[in-house]
N, C-alpha and C positions, 0 to 999 in steps of 0.2 A: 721768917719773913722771906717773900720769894722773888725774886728779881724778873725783870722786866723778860729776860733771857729765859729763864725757866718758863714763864706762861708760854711766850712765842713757843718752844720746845711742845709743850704739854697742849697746846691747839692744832699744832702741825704733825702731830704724831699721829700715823698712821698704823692701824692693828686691820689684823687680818685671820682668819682661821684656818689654821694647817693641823696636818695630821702628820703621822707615821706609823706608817706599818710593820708590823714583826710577823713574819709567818712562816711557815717549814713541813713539808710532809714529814720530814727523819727530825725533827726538835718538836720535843716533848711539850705539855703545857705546862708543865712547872718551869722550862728552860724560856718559853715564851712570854710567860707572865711573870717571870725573874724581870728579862730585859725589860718591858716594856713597862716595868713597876722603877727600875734603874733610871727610864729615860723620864717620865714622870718625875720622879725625886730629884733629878737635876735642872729641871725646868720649874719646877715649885707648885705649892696650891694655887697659888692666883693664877696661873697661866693656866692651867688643865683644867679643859672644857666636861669631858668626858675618856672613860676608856669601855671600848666594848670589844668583844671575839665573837666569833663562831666558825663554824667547821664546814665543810664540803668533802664530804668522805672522809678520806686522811691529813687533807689540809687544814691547819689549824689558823686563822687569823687572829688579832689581837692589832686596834687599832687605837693610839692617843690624840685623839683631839685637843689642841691648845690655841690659843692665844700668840704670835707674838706681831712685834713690832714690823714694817713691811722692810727694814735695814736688816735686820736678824737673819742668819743663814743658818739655823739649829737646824 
């Protein structure tokens, strides 16, 4: 049963979509998609919107879109 506190909490919560980027000319994609699979797994499945990469010559991106709260500093 949820208290009067918890609804006010769960109406006033604000979410927002952030990302993080991993990227590196000199870091490999195994070393890229390590971290950005780490920062994922610490954030959880409900938060992680998507993850997507791609490359520009030798730059490698690797980008986590998630979920969180607009209080949250992850």
């Amino acid at each position: 049963m949820s208290s009067n506190a918890d609804d006010q909490e769960a109406e006033t919560a604000k979410w927002r979509l952030a990302y993080r980027v991993f990227r590196g000319t000199w870091a490999s994609w195994e070393d890229l998609f390590r971290d950005a699979a780490e920062f994922a797994n610490e954030l959880g499945p409900e938060a992680v919107v998507s993850i997507s990469h791609s490359k520009d010559q030798d730059d490698g991106v690797v980008a986590v879109w998630y979920w969180t709260n607009e209080d949250d500093t992850a």
